[in-house]
Backbone as CSV, one residue per row, in Angstrom:
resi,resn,N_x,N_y,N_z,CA_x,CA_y,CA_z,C_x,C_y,C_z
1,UNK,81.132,-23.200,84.305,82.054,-22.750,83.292,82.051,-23.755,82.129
2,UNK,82.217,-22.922,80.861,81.830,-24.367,79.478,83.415,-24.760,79.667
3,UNK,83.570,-25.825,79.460,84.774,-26.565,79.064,84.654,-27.309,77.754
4,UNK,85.623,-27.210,77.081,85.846,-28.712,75.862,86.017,-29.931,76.736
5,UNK,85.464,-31.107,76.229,84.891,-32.115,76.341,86.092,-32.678,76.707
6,UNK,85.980,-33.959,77.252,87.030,-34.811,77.372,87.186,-36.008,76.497
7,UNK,87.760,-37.055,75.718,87.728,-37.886,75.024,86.676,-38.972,75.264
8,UNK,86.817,-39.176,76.545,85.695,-40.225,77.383,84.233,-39.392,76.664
9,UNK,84.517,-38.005,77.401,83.177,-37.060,77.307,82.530,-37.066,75.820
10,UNK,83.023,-36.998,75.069,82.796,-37.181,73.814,82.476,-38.033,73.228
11,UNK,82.984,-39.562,73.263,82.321,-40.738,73.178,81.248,-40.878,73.699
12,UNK,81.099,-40.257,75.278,79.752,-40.654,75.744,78.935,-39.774,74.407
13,UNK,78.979,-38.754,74.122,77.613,-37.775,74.080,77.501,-38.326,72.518
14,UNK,78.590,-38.701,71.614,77.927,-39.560,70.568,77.165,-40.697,70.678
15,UNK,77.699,-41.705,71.597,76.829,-42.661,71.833,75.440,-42.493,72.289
16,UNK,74.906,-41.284,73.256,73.525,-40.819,72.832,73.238,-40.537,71.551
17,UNK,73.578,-39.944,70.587,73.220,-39.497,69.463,72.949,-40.721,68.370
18,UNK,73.460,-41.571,68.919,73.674,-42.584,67.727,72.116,-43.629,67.841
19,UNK,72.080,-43.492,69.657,70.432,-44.318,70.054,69.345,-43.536,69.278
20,UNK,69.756,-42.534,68.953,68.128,-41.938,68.403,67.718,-42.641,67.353
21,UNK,66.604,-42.696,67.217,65.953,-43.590,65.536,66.218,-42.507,64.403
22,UNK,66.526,-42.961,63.727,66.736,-42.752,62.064,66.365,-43.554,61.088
23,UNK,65.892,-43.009,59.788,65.894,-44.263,58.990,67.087,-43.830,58.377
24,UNK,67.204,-45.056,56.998,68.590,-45.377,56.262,68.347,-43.826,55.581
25,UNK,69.974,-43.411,55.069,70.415,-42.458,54.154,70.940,-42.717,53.309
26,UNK,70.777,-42.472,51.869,71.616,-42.956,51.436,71.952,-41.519,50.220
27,UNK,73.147,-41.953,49.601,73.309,-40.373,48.478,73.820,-40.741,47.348
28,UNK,73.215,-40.489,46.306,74.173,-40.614,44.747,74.504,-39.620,44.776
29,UNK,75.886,-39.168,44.085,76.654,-38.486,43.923,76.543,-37.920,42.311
30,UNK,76.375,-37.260,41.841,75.497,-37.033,40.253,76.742,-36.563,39.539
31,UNK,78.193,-36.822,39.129,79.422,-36.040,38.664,79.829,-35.264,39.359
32,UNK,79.827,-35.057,40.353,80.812,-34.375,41.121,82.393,-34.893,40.924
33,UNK,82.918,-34.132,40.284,84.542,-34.345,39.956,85.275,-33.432,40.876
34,UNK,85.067,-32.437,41.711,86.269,-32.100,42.702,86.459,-33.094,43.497
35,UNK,87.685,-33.178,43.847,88.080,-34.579,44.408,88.126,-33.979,45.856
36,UNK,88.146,-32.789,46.220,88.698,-32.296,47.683,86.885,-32.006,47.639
37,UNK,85.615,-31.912,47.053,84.389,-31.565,47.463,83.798,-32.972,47.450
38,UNK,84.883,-33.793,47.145,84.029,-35.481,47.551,84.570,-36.081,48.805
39,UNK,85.973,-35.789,48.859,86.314,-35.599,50.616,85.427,-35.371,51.263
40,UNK,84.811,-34.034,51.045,84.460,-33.294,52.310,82.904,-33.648,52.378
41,UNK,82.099,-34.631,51.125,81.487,-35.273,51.307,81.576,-36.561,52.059
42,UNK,82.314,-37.254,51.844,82.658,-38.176,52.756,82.655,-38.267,54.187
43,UNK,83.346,-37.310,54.326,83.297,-36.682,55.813,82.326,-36.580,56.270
44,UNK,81.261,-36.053,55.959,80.156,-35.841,56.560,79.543,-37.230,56.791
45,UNK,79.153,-37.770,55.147,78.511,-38.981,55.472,78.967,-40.226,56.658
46,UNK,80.164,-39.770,56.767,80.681,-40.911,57.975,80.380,-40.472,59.097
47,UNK,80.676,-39.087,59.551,80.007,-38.286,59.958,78.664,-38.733,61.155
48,UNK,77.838,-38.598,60.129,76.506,-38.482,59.961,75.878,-40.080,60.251
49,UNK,76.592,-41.123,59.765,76.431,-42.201,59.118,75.681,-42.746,58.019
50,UNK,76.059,-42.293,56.802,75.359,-42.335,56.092,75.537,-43.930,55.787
51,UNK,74.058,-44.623,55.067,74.065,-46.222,54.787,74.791,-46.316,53.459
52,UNK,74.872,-45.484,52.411,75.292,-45.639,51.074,75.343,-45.228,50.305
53,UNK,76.590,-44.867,49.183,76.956,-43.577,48.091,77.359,-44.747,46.815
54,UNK,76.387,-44.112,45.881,76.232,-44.528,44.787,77.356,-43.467,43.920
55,UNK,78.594,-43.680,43.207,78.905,-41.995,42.425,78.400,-42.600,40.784
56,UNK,78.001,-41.536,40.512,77.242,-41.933,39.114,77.877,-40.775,38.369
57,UNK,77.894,-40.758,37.417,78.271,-39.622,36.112,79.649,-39.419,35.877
58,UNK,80.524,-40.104,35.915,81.651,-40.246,36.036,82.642,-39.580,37.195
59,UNK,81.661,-39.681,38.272,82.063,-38.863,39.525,83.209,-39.020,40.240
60,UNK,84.099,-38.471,40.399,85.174,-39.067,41.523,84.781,-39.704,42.682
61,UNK,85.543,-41.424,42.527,85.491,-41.868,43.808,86.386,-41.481,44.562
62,UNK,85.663,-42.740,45.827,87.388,-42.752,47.030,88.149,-43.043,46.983
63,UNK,88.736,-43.975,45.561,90.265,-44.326,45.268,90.836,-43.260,44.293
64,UNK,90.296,-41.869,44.464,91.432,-40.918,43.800,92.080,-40.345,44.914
65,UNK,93.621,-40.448,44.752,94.143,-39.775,45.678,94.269,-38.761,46.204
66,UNK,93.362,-37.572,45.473,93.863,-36.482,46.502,92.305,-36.400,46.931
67,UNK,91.645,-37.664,47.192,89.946,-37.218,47.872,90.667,-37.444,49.192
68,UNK,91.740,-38.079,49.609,92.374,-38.310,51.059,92.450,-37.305,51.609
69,UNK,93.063,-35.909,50.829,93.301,-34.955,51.776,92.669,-34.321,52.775
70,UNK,90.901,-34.848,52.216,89.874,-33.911,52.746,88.685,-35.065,53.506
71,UNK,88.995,-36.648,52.628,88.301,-37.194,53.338,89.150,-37.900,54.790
72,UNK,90.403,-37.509,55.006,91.471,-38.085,56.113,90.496,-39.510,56.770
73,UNK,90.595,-40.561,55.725,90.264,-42.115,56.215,88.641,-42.544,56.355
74,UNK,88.063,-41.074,56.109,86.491,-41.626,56.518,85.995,-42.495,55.708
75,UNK,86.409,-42.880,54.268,86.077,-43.812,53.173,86.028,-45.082,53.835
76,UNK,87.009,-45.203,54.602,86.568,-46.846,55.271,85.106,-47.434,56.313
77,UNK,84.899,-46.023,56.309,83.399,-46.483,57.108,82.253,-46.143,56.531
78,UNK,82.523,-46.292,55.300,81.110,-46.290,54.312,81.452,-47.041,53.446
79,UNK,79.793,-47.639,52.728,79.607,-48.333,51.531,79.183,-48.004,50.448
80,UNK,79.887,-48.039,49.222,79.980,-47.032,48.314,80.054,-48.058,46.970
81,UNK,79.586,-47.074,45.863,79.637,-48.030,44.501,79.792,-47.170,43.507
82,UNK,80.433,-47.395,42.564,80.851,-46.612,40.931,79.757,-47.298,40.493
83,UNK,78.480,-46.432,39.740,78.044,-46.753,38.631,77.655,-45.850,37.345
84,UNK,77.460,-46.067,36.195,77.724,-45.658,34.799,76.599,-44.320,34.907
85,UNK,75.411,-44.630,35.379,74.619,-43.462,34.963,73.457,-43.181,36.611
86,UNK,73.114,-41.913,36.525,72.568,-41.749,37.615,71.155,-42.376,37.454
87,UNK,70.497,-42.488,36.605,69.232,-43.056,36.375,69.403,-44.339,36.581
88,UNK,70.365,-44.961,36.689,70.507,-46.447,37.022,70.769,-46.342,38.788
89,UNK,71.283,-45.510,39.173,71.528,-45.360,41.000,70.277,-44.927,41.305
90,UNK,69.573,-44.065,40.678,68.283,-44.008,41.047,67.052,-45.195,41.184
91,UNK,66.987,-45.786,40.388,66.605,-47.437,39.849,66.866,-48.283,41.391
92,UNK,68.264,-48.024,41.417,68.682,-49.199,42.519,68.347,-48.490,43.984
93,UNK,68.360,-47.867,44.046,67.638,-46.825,45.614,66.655,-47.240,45.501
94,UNK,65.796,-46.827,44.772,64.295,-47.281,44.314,63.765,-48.291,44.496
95,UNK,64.326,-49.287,44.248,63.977,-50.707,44.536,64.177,-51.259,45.668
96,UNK,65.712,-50.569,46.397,65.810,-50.811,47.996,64.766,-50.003,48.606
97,UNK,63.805,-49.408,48.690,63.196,-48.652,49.348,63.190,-47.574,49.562
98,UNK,64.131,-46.964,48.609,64.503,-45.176,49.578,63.481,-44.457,48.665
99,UNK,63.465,-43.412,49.408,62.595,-42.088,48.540,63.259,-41.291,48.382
100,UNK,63.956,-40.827,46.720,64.698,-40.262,45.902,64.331,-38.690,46.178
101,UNK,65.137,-37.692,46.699,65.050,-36.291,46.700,66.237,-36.136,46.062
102,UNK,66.021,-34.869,45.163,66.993,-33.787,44.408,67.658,-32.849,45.097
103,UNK,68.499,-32.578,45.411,68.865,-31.408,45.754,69.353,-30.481,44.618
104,UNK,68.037,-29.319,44.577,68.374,-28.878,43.294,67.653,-27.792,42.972
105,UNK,68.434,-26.646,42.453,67.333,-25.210,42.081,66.836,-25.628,41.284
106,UNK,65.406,-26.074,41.176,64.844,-26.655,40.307,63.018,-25.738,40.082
107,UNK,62.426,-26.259,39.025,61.118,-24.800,39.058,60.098,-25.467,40.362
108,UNK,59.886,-27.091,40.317,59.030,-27.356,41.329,60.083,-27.704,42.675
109,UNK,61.026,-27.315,43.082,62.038,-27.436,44.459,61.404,-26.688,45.549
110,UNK,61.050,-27.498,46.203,60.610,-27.085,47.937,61.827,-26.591,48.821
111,UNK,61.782,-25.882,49.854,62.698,-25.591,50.872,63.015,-27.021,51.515
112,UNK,63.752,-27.314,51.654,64.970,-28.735,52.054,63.940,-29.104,53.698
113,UNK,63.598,-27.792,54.372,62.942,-28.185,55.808,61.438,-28.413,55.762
114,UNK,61.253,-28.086,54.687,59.726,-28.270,54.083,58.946,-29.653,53.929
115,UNK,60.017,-30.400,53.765,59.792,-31.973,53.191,59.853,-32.798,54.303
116,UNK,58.635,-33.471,53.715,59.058,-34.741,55.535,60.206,-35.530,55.024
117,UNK,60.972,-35.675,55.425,62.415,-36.077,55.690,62.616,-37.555,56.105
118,UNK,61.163,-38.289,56.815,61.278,-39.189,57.212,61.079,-40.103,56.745
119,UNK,61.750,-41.850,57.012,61.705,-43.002,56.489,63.290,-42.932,55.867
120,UNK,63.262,-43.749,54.685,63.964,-44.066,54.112,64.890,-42.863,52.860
121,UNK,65.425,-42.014,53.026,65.649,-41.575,52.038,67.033,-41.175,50.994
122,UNK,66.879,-41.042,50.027,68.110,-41.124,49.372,68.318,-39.725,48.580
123,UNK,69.350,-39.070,48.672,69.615,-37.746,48.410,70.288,-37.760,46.908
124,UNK,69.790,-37.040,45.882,71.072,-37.290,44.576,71.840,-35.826,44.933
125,UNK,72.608,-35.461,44.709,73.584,-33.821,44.513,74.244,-34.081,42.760
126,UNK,74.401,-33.103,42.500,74.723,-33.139,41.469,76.127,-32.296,40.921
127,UNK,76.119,-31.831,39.637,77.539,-31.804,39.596,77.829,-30.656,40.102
128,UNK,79.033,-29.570,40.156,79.588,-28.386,40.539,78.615,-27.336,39.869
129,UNK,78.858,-27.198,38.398,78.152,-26.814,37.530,76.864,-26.795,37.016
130,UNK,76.837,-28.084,36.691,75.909,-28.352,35.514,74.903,-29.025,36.340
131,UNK,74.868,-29.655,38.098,73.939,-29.857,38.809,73.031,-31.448,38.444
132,UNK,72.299,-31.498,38.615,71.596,-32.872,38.035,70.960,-33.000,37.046
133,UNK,71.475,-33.984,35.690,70.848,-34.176,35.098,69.680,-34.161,34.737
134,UNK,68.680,-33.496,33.903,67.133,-33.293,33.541,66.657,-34.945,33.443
135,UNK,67.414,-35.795,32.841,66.665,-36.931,32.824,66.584,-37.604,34.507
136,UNK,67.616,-37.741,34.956,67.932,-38.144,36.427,66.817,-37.784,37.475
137,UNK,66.836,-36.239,37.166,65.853,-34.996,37.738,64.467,-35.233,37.993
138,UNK,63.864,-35.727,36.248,62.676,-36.246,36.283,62.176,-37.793,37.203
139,UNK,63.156,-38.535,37.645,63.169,-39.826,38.101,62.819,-39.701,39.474
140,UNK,63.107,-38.493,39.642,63.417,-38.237,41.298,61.598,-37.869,41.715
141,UNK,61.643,-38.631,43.036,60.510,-38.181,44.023,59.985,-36.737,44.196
142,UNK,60.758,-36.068,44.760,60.845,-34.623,44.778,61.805,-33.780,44.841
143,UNK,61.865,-32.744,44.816,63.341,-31.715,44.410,63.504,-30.729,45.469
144,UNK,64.637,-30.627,46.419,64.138,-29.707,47.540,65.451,-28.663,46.954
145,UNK,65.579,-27.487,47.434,66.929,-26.897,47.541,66.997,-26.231,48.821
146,UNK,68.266,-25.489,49.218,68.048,-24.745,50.406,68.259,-23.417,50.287
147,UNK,67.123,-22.907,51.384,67.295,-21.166,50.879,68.246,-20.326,51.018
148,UNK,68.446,-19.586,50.564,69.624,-18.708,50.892,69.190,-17.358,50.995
149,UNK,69.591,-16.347,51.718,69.547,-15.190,51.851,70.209,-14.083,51.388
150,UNK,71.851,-13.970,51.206,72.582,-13.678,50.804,72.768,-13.317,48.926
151,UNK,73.277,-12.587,48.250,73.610,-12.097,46.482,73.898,-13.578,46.229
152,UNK,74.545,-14.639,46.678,75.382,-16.099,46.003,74.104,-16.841,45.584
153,UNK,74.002,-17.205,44.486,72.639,-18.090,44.531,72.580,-19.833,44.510
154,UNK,74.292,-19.795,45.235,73.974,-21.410,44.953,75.487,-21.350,45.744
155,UNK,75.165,-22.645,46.758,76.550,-23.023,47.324,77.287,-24.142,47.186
156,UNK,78.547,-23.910,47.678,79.628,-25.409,47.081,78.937,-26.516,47.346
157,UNK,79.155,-27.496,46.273,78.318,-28.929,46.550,78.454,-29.680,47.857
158,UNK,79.554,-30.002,48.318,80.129,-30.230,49.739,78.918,-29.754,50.666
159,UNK,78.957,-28.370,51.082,78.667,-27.372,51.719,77.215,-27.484,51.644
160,UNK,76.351,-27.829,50.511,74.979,-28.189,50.348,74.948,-30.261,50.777
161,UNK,75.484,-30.261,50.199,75.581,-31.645,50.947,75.425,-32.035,52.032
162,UNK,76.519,-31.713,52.824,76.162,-31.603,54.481,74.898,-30.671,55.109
163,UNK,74.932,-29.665,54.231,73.830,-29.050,54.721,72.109,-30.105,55.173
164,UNK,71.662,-30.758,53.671,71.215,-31.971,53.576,71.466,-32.887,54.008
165,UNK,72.336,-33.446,54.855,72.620,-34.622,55.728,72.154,-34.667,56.728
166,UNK,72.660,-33.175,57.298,72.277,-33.196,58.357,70.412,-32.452,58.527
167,UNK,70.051,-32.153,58.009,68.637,-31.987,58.099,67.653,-32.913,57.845
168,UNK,67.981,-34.317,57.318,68.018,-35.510,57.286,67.634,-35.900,59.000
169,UNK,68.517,-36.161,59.397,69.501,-36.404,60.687,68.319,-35.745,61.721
170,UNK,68.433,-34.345,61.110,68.201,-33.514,62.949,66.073,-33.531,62.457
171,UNK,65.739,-34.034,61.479,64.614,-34.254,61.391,63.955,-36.136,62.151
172,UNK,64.612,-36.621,62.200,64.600,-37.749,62.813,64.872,-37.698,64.157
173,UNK,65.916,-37.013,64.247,66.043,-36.429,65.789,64.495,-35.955,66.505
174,UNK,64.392,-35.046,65.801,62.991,-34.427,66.911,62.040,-35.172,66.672
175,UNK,61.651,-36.110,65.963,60.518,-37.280,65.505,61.035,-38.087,66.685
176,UNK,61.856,-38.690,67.163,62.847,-39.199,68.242,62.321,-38.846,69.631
């Protein structure tokens, strides 16, 4: 019979998850100003464990108060930085080692499962709207988006976010 887990039970089965190899993640944040779709970024990345969030474009950080509602405390277990322009967070990924992907309907954008995923990599998302900057865009390694099936041709940033985290994640997993 399935049962829900027990607290013990649950700790155990993360602590498998956590032995698997991964490399670092890391994500600039490209203007994203909903403060409840940077929560729910957060969430994930703690989540997930992500190594590091750059917010670039005048993006909401984690000291606006209503990102609490949605990130409920996960800000304390990530490392995070305000900077002025995304081409400069790109720069600094770059130089740490990561390999810069777009997430982005873009004309050369691959399917998100398409891309080897592995090593080091750093995700930009971009704004609600207006998505990632063309200059930013051009900086970037490669541009993946994810497919959709459905009339909507583009989903909440959050919602693509995690989507990308975790395919990140569960691609290291089966390399694992």
């Amino acid at each position: 019979m399935n049962e829900n887990l027990s607290g013990t039970e649950l700790k155990r089965l993360h602590r498998q998850w956590r032995k698997k190899p991964r490399g670092k993640l890391a994500i600039i944040v490209d203007g994203v100003q909903g403060p409840y779709n940077i929560g729910s970024i957060l969430r994930t990345a703690a989540a997930e464990r992500v190594d590091y969030i750059w917010f670039a474009a005048n993006a909401t950080t984690p000291e606006n108060s209503k990102v609490g509602k949605t990130a409920l405390g996960s800000d304390r277990y990530l490392e995070w930085k305000a900077i002025e322009s995304t081409t400069a967070a790109i720069s600094e990924a770059g130089a740490l080692g990561y390999k810069i992907i777009a997430l982005e309907l873009a004309t050369d954008s691959l399917p998100i499962f398409d891309i080897d995923l592995s090593g080091n990599i750093c995700f930009v998302i971009g704004h609600e709207d207006r998505g990632i900057g063309s200059k930013a865009l051009t900086q970037c390694d490669l541009s993946s988006y994810i497919p959709q099936l459905g009339k909507i041709g583009s989903l909440n940033v959050a919602v693509a976010a995690s989507i990308a985290i975790y395919e990140i994640r569960r691609q290291s997993w089966m390399r694992g």
